[in-house]
N, C-alpha and C positions, 0 to 999 in steps of 0.2 A: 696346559697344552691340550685342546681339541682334539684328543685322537679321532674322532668321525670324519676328521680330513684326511685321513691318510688312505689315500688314493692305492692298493696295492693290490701294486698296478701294477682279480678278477678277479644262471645264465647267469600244450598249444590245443588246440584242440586239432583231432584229428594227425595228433602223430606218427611218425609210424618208426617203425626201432624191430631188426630185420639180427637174426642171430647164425651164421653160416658157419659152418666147419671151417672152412678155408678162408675166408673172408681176404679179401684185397692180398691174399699169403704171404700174409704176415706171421701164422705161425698153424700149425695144426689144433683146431679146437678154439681159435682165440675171436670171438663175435668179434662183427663189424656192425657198429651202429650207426643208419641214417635216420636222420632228422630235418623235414622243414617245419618253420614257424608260420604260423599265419600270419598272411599278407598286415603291414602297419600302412594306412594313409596318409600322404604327407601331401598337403599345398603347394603350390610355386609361393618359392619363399621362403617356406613355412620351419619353423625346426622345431623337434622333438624331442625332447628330456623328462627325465623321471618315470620313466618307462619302463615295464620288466615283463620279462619273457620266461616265461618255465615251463619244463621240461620231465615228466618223473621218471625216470627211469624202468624200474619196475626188476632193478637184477637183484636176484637174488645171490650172488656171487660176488665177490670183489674185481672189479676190471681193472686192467693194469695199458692204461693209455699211450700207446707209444707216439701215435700220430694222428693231429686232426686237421682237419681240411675245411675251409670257411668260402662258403659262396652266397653274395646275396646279390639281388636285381637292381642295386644302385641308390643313391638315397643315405647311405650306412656312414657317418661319418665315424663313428668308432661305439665300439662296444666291447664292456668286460662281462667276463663270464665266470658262474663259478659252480661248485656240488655244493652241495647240502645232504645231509638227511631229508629224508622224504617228509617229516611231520614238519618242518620249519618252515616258519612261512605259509601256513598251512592258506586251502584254501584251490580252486582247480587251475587245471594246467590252462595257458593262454596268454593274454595279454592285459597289465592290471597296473595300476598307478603305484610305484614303488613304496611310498611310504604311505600306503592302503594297507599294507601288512606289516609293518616296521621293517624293512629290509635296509641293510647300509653293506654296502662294499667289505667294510671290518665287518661286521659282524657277521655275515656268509666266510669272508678267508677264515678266519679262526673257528668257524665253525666245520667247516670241512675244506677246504683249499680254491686253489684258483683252476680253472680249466680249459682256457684260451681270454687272449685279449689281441681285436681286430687291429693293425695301423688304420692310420689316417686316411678316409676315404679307398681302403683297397674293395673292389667289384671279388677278389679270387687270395684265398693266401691257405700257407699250410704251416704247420707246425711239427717237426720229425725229430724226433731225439735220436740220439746215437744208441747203436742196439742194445740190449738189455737194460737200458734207463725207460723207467715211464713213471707217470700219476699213478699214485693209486684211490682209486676212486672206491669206497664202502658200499658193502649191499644195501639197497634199499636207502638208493641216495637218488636225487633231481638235480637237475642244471637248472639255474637261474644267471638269466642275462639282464645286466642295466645298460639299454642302449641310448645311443645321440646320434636322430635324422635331422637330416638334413637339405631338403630339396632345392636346390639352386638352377632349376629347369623352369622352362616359361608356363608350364603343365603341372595338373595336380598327378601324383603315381600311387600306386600301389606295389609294395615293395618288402619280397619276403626276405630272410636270412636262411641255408641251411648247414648242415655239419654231415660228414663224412667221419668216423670215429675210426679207429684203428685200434685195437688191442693184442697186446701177445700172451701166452699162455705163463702161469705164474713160477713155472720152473726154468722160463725163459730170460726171466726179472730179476738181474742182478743187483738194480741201483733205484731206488726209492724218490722221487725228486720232490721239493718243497719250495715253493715261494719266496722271490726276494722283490719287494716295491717299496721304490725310494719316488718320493714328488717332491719337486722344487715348486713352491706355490710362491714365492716370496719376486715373482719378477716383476721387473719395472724396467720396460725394455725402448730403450730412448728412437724418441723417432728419426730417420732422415740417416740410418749407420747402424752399420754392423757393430754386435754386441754377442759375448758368450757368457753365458751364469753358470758357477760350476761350484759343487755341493761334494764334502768330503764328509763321510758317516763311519766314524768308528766302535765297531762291533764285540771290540776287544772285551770289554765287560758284561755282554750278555754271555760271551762260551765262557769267559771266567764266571759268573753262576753258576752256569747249569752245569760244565763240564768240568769245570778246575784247572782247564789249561787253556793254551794259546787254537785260533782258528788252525781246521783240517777240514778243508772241505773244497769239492772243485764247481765252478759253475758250466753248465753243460746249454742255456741257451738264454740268448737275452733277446728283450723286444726295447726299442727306443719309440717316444710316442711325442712329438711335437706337432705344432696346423700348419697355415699356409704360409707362416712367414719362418717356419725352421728350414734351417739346411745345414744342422751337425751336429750330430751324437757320437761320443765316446764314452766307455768305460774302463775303469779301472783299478789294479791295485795300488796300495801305495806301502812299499816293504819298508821297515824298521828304520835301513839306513835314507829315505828318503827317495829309492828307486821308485819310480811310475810305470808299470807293468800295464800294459793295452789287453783288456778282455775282448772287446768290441767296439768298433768304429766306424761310423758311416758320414758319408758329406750327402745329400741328396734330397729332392722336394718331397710332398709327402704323395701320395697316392699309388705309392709301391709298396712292397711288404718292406717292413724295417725289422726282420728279425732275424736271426740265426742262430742255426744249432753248431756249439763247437764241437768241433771233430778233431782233435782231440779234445775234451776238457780242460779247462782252464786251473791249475789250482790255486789257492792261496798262497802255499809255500809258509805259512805262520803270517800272514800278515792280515791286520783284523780291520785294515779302513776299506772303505769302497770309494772312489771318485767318477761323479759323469758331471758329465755335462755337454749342456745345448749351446747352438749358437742359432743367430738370425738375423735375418736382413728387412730391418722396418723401415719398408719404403712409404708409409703412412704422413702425418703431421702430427699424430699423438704420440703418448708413450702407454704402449702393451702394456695388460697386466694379465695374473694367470686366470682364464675364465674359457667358456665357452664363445662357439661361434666368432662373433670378431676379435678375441681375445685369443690369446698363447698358452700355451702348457711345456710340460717339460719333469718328465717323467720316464720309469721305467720298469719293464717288468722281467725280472730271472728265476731259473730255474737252480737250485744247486743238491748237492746230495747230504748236506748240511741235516742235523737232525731239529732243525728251529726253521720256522716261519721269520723271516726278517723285515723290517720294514721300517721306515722312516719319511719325515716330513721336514719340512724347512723352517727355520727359526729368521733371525734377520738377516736380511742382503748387505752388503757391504761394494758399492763401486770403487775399482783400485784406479780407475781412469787407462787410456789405450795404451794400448802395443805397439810394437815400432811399425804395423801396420797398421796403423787408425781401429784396431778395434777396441771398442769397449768393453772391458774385462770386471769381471763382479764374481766376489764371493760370498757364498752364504751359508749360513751356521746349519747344523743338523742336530735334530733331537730323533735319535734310534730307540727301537723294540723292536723282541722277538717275544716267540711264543714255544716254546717244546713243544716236541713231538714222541709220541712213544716210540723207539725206533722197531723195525720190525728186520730180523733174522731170514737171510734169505741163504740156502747151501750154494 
Protein backbone atom coordinates (compact mmCIF):
# COMPACT_ATOMS: atom_id res chain seq x y z
CA UNK A 1 0.00 0.00 0.00
CA UNK A 2 1.16 3.63 -1.14
CA UNK A 3 0.78 5.40 1.84
CA UNK A 4 1.97 8.94 -0.14
CA UNK A 5 -1.83 8.81 -1.17
CA UNK A 6 -3.25 9.29 1.65
CA UNK A 7 -4.70 12.52 1.23
CA UNK A 8 -5.15 13.70 5.12
CA UNK A 9 -7.22 15.51 4.44
CA UNK A 10 -3.63 19.15 5.50
CA UNK A 11 0.43 25.48 4.18
CA UNK A 12 5.59 34.37 1.31
CA UNK A 13 7.58 36.99 0.95
CA UNK A 14 6.51 40.03 2.57
CA UNK A 15 4.45 38.68 5.43
CA UNK A 16 3.12 40.12 8.00
CA UNK A 17 2.13 38.25 11.47
CA UNK A 18 0.62 41.11 13.99
CA UNK A 19 0.74 39.79 18.04
CA UNK A 20 -2.20 41.91 20.06
CA UNK A 21 -3.19 41.50 23.76
CA UNK A 22 -6.64 41.32 22.96
CA UNK A 23 -6.77 40.11 19.51
CA UNK A 24 -10.28 39.42 17.88
CA UNK A 25 -11.13 38.69 22.21
CA UNK A 26 -10.72 35.80 22.18
CA UNK A 27 -8.89 35.71 25.25
CA UNK A 28 -6.42 38.08 27.27
CA UNK A 29 -2.87 37.64 26.02
CA UNK A 30 -3.78 35.22 23.16
CA UNK A 31 -1.98 36.71 19.60
CA UNK A 32 -3.96 37.02 16.45
CA UNK A 33 -2.14 36.21 13.40
CA UNK A 34 -2.60 37.84 9.87
CA UNK A 35 -1.29 36.45 6.98
CA UNK A 36 -1.41 37.34 3.09
CA UNK A 37 0.39 35.04 0.44
CA UNK A 38 1.56 36.48 -2.60
CA UNK A 39 -0.40 37.02 -5.25
CA UNK A 40 -0.21 33.10 -7.72
CA UNK A 41 -0.95 34.00 -11.66
CA UNK A 42 -3.29 31.79 -13.23
CA UNK A 43 -4.44 31.98 -17.16
CA UNK A 44 -8.06 31.71 -18.54
CA UNK A 45 -8.22 28.25 -18.37
CA UNK A 46 -5.36 27.55 -16.77
CA UNK A 47 -4.91 25.22 -13.58
CA UNK A 48 -2.46 25.02 -10.95
CA UNK A 49 -1.14 22.04 -9.00
CA UNK A 50 2.03 21.26 -7.20
CA UNK A 51 2.26 24.39 -5.72
CA UNK A 52 3.30 25.47 -2.15
CA UNK A 53 3.06 28.25 -0.02
CA UNK A 54 4.94 28.84 3.31
CA UNK A 55 4.69 30.62 5.91
CA UNK A 56 7.47 30.75 9.06
CA UNK A 57 6.06 31.74 11.82
CA UNK A 58 8.68 32.99 13.90
CA UNK A 59 6.80 32.04 17.61
CA UNK A 60 8.49 31.36 19.96
CA UNK A 61 5.83 30.07 22.15
CA UNK A 62 3.37 27.48 21.55
CA UNK A 63 -0.06 28.77 20.08
CA UNK A 64 -3.12 27.11 20.77
CA UNK A 65 -5.40 27.74 17.52
CA UNK A 66 -8.97 27.99 18.23
CA UNK A 67 -10.19 29.74 15.10
CA UNK A 68 -9.12 30.47 11.38
CA UNK A 69 -10.58 32.37 8.82
CA UNK A 70 -9.71 31.78 5.08
CA UNK A 71 -10.11 34.54 2.46
CA UNK A 72 -8.77 34.57 -1.08
CA UNK A 73 -9.60 36.68 -4.47
CA UNK A 74 -11.05 33.77 -6.45
CA UNK A 75 -9.28 31.34 -8.58
CA UNK A 76 -8.76 28.83 -5.12
CA UNK A 77 -10.18 25.75 -6.01
CA UNK A 78 -9.05 23.89 -2.78
CA UNK A 79 -6.12 23.93 -0.77
CA UNK A 80 -4.66 21.89 2.36
CA UNK A 81 -2.62 23.47 4.86
CA UNK A 82 -0.36 22.27 7.53
CA UNK A 83 2.76 23.22 10.50
CA UNK A 84 5.83 22.10 10.36
CA UNK A 85 8.98 22.83 12.31
CA UNK A 86 10.52 25.66 10.91
CA UNK A 87 13.89 23.59 9.58
CA UNK A 88 11.63 21.20 7.21
CA UNK A 89 11.38 21.76 4.13
CA UNK A 90 14.00 24.20 4.55
CA UNK A 91 14.46 26.85 2.16
CA UNK A 92 12.56 30.81 2.00
CA UNK A 93 9.28 31.64 2.66
CA UNK A 94 7.12 32.16 -0.78
CA UNK A 95 5.98 30.27 -3.47
CA UNK A 96 8.01 27.06 -4.65
CA UNK A 97 7.30 23.79 -6.83
CA UNK A 98 6.32 21.30 -4.04
CA UNK A 99 8.35 18.51 -4.79
CA UNK A 100 11.51 21.04 -5.22
CA UNK A 101 11.87 20.43 -1.53
CA UNK A 102 10.40 16.89 -1.01
CA UNK A 103 7.18 17.92 0.57
CA UNK A 104 4.11 15.26 0.68
CA UNK A 105 0.85 15.93 2.54
CA UNK A 106 1.89 12.62 4.94
CA UNK A 107 4.85 13.68 5.57
CA UNK A 108 4.12 17.42 6.84
CA UNK A 109 0.71 15.59 8.96
CA UNK A 110 3.00 13.40 10.84
CA UNK A 111 5.55 15.74 11.07
CA UNK A 112 3.51 18.37 12.85
CA UNK A 113 -0.41 18.20 12.04
CA UNK A 114 -2.78 19.68 9.84
CA UNK A 115 -3.94 23.42 10.05
CA UNK A 116 -6.83 24.22 7.84
CA UNK A 117 -8.20 22.63 4.54
CA UNK A 118 -10.29 25.07 2.08
CA UNK A 119 -13.90 23.33 0.46
CA UNK A 120 -14.33 23.43 -2.96
CA UNK A 121 -14.10 26.74 -4.64
CA UNK A 122 -15.14 28.88 -1.36
CA UNK A 123 -14.05 32.97 -2.03
CA UNK A 124 -14.54 33.23 2.50
CA UNK A 125 -14.63 30.24 5.13
CA UNK A 126 -13.82 29.95 8.76
CA UNK A 127 -12.90 27.30 10.96
CA UNK A 128 -14.19 27.76 15.01
CA UNK A 129 -13.92 24.93 17.61
CA UNK A 130 -16.08 24.86 20.46
CA UNK A 131 -14.32 26.78 23.49
CA UNK A 132 -11.34 25.40 25.08
CA UNK A 133 -10.58 22.91 22.01
CA UNK A 134 -7.82 24.24 19.72
CA UNK A 135 -4.50 22.97 17.54
CA UNK A 136 -1.70 23.05 19.07
CA UNK A 137 0.86 24.37 16.95
CA UNK A 138 5.11 24.11 18.37
CA UNK A 139 7.35 26.92 18.73
CA UNK A 140 9.33 27.70 15.96
CA UNK A 141 6.92 25.94 13.49
CA UNK A 142 5.68 27.37 9.48
CA UNK A 143 2.61 26.76 7.59
CA UNK A 144 2.95 25.16 4.46
CA UNK A 145 0.13 25.10 1.88
CA UNK A 146 -0.33 22.52 -1.22
CA UNK A 147 -2.69 24.48 -3.25
CA UNK A 148 -5.25 23.73 -6.60
CA UNK A 149 -6.03 26.91 -8.96
CA UNK A 150 -8.11 27.02 -10.92
CA UNK A 151 -9.25 29.83 -13.42
CA UNK A 152 -12.36 29.38 -15.28
CA UNK A 153 -12.68 33.33 -16.25
CA UNK A 154 -12.32 34.43 -19.78
CA UNK A 155 -9.06 36.68 -18.17
CA UNK A 156 -5.84 35.76 -16.95
CA UNK A 157 -5.85 36.94 -12.72
CA UNK A 158 -3.83 37.33 -9.98
CA UNK A 159 -4.97 35.92 -7.06
CA UNK A 160 -3.84 35.83 -3.28
CA UNK A 161 -5.04 33.56 -0.22
CA UNK A 162 -5.05 35.00 3.30
CA UNK A 163 -5.55 33.77 7.03
CA UNK A 164 -7.04 35.43 10.02
CA UNK A 165 -5.55 33.15 13.11
CA UNK A 166 -7.30 33.18 16.28
CA UNK A 167 -5.62 31.84 19.43
CA UNK A 168 -6.53 31.42 23.21
CA UNK A 169 -4.28 31.68 26.08
CA UNK A 170 -2.91 28.10 27.31
CA UNK A 171 -4.86 28.01 30.73
CA UNK A 172 -7.85 28.50 28.46
CA UNK A 173 -6.93 25.07 26.58
CA UNK A 174 -8.84 22.27 27.73
CA UNK A 175 -8.95 19.88 24.80
CA UNK A 176 -5.79 19.12 22.42
CA UNK A 177 -7.39 18.30 18.93
CA UNK A 178 -5.50 15.94 16.28
CA UNK A 179 -6.37 14.84 12.71
CA UNK A 180 -8.60 12.32 11.19
CA UNK A 181 -8.26 11.99 6.91
CA UNK A 182 -9.94 9.24 5.38
CA UNK A 183 -9.82 9.54 0.96
CA UNK A 184 -11.89 7.29 -1.11
CA UNK A 185 -9.64 7.40 -4.26
CA UNK A 186 -11.01 3.97 -5.61
CA UNK A 187 -14.20 5.81 -7.66
CA UNK A 188 -15.55 4.95 -10.76
CA UNK A 189 -18.54 6.96 -10.84
CA UNK A 190 -20.98 5.85 -13.89
CA UNK A 191 -22.15 8.33 -16.22
CA UNK A 192 -25.89 9.48 -17.04
CA UNK A 193 -27.12 8.69 -12.77
CA UNK A 194 -26.85 9.10 -9.42
CA UNK A 195 -24.32 7.09 -7.52
CA UNK A 196 -22.99 7.01 -3.59
CA UNK A 197 -19.45 5.34 -2.67
CA UNK A 198 -19.32 4.80 0.94
CA UNK A 199 -15.96 3.68 2.81
CA UNK A 200 -16.25 2.02 6.38
CA UNK A 201 -12.47 2.22 8.28
CA UNK A 202 -12.16 0.25 11.42
CA UNK A 203 -9.79 1.86 14.05
CA UNK A 204 -10.35 -0.76 16.53
CA UNK A 205 -6.86 -2.13 16.31
CA UNK A 206 -4.68 0.93 16.16
CA UNK A 207 -6.26 2.01 20.17
CA UNK A 208 -5.84 -1.70 20.94
CA UNK A 209 -1.96 -0.94 20.20
CA UNK A 210 -1.26 1.99 21.58
CA UNK A 211 -3.92 2.06 24.20
CA UNK A 212 -5.06 -1.56 25.29
CA UNK A 213 -8.46 -0.87 25.06
CA UNK A 214 -11.57 -0.06 23.07
CA UNK A 215 -11.93 3.88 21.21
CA UNK A 216 -12.72 7.03 23.72
CA UNK A 217 -12.64 9.91 21.96
CA UNK A 218 -15.14 12.62 20.63
CA UNK A 219 -15.04 14.33 17.15
CA UNK A 220 -15.32 18.03 17.54
CA UNK A 221 -15.26 19.18 13.70
CA UNK A 222 -15.45 17.63 10.36
CA UNK A 223 -14.73 19.12 6.61
CA UNK A 224 -16.42 16.94 3.71
CA UNK A 225 -14.43 17.83 0.24
CA UNK A 226 -16.01 16.61 -3.16
CA UNK A 227 -15.97 19.03 -7.02
CA UNK A 228 -18.71 19.81 -9.24
CA UNK A 229 -20.55 16.77 -9.69
CA UNK A 230 -20.89 16.02 -5.48
CA UNK A 231 -24.04 16.76 -3.77
CA UNK A 232 -23.75 14.39 -0.35
CA UNK A 233 -21.51 13.83 2.39
CA UNK A 234 -22.15 12.01 5.59
CA UNK A 235 -20.42 10.70 8.45
CA UNK A 236 -20.53 8.34 10.78
CA UNK A 237 -20.42 5.78 13.61
CA UNK A 238 -21.09 2.30 13.28
CA UNK A 239 -21.61 0.85 17.11
CA UNK A 240 -21.08 -2.85 17.96
CA UNK A 241 -24.56 -3.84 17.47
CA UNK A 242 -24.80 -2.50 14.06
CA UNK A 243 -26.28 1.11 14.94
CA UNK A 244 -25.25 3.96 12.45
CA UNK A 245 -24.70 6.95 14.44
CA UNK A 246 -24.86 10.50 12.05
CA UNK A 247 -21.51 12.82 12.97
CA UNK A 248 -22.11 15.01 10.06
CA UNK A 249 -24.25 15.50 6.94
CA UNK A 250 -24.64 17.60 4.22
CA UNK A 251 -26.76 17.37 0.70
CA UNK A 252 -25.41 20.39 -1.27
CA UNK A 253 -23.10 21.93 -4.44
CA UNK A 254 -19.86 22.80 -3.68
CA UNK A 255 -18.73 26.45 -3.48
CA UNK A 256 -19.96 26.85 0.17
CA UNK A 257 -18.12 26.02 3.19
CA UNK A 258 -18.74 22.18 3.83
CA UNK A 259 -17.51 22.16 7.36
CA UNK A 260 -18.61 22.19 10.78
CA UNK A 261 -17.83 22.53 14.28
CA UNK A 262 -19.99 20.26 16.63
CA UNK A 263 -21.44 21.75 19.39
CA UNK A 264 -21.63 19.47 21.33
CA UNK A 265 -19.01 16.84 20.39
CA UNK A 266 -19.61 13.86 18.85
CA UNK A 267 -18.41 10.83 20.90
CA UNK A 268 -17.53 7.33 19.90
CA UNK A 269 -19.41 5.63 22.78
CA UNK A 270 -16.70 2.55 22.31
CA UNK A 271 -17.22 2.21 18.77
CA UNK A 272 -13.97 1.95 16.57
CA UNK A 273 -15.44 2.11 12.59
CA UNK A 274 -15.93 5.37 10.90
CA UNK A 275 -18.37 5.47 7.76
CA UNK A 276 -18.77 8.46 5.04
CA UNK A 277 -19.69 8.70 2.23
CA UNK A 278 -20.15 10.82 -1.03
CA UNK A 279 -22.77 10.85 -3.48
CA UNK A 280 -23.20 12.46 -7.20
CA UNK A 281 -25.02 13.26 -9.99
CA UNK A 282 -22.82 12.57 -13.33
CA UNK A 283 -24.57 14.27 -15.86
CA UNK A 284 -21.52 13.63 -18.23
CA UNK A 285 -21.12 10.50 -20.91
CA UNK A 286 -18.03 9.16 -19.11
CA UNK A 287 -17.41 7.54 -15.91
CA UNK A 288 -15.55 9.86 -13.17
CA UNK A 289 -12.68 8.77 -11.48
CA UNK A 290 -10.79 10.13 -8.48
CA UNK A 291 -8.48 13.01 -10.00
CA UNK A 292 -8.23 16.59 -10.38
CA UNK A 293 -10.21 19.27 -12.31
CA UNK A 294 -12.62 17.29 -14.54
CA UNK A 295 -12.39 14.33 -12.20
CA UNK A 296 -14.17 13.70 -8.63
CA UNK A 297 -12.87 13.32 -5.12
CA UNK A 298 -14.37 12.22 -1.99
CA UNK A 299 -12.68 12.79 1.07
CA UNK A 300 -12.51 14.09 4.40
CA UNK A 301 -10.98 15.91 7.10
CA UNK A 302 -11.78 15.81 11.28
CA UNK A 303 -10.68 16.99 14.21
CA UNK A 304 -10.95 14.73 17.34
CA UNK A 305 -9.45 14.92 20.91
CA UNK A 306 -8.17 11.35 20.23
CA UNK A 307 -4.52 10.99 21.36
CA UNK A 308 -3.57 9.41 17.36
CA UNK A 309 -3.33 11.15 14.17
CA UNK A 310 -5.83 8.83 11.97
CA UNK A 311 -5.96 8.25 8.58
CA UNK A 312 -6.99 6.08 5.90
CA UNK A 313 -7.27 5.33 2.03
CA UNK A 314 -9.16 3.10 -0.14
CA UNK A 315 -8.51 -0.33 -1.21
CA UNK A 316 -11.15 -1.86 -3.77
CA UNK A 317 -14.69 -0.67 -4.78
CA UNK A 318 -17.13 -2.98 -4.91
CA UNK A 319 -20.64 -1.91 -6.96
CA UNK A 320 -23.84 -3.41 -5.09
CA UNK A 321 -26.11 -2.16 -8.03
CA UNK A 322 -29.31 0.67 -7.21
CA UNK A 323 -31.72 1.25 -4.54
CA UNK A 324 -35.23 1.24 -4.74
CA UNK A 325 -34.44 4.84 -5.96
CA UNK A 326 -32.26 4.21 -8.95
CA UNK A 327 -29.18 5.11 -7.26
CA UNK A 328 -26.03 3.31 -7.71
CA UNK A 329 -24.74 2.16 -4.53
CA UNK A 330 -20.72 1.00 -4.05
CA UNK A 331 -18.69 -0.06 -1.40
CA UNK A 332 -15.21 0.06 -0.83
CA UNK A 333 -12.60 -1.62 1.37
CA UNK A 334 -10.31 0.60 3.65
CA UNK A 335 -6.78 0.16 4.78
CA UNK A 336 -6.33 2.45 8.17
CA UNK A 337 -3.22 4.08 10.15
CA UNK A 338 -2.64 6.22 12.98
CA UNK A 339 0.19 7.68 14.30
CA UNK A 340 0.58 8.68 18.41
CA UNK A 341 0.80 11.51 19.77
CA UNK A 342 2.53 12.29 23.22
CA UNK A 343 -0.54 13.54 25.06
CA UNK A 344 -0.06 16.73 26.88
CA UNK A 345 -1.74 17.35 30.58
CA UNK A 346 -3.78 20.38 30.76
CA UNK A 347 -5.42 21.50 34.81
Amino acid sequence: MNLSRLHITFFAFGFILQACGDAGGVGSGAPQLNHTFESIEVGSGEEVLEVCQSWTLGNEETLFVNSVNQTNDGAWHHSNWYFVPEDFYPGPDGTWPCNERGFSQLGASNAGGVFFAQSTQTFEETMTFVEGAAIEIPPRSKIIGDVHLLNVSASTMATALSFEVETIPEEEVDTRLRPIGISNEALAIPPQRSSRFSMECDFGAEFQRFFGGTPDFSIYYVLGHYHDWGNYFRLSFIDDDGGDRTVFEFGGPVGEPLGLALDPPVGSQGASTLRFECGYINNTDRTLVYGFQDEEMCLFLAYSDADLKLGAISTVNTPMGPDEEGVELNETGCFSTAVPVDPVEFD
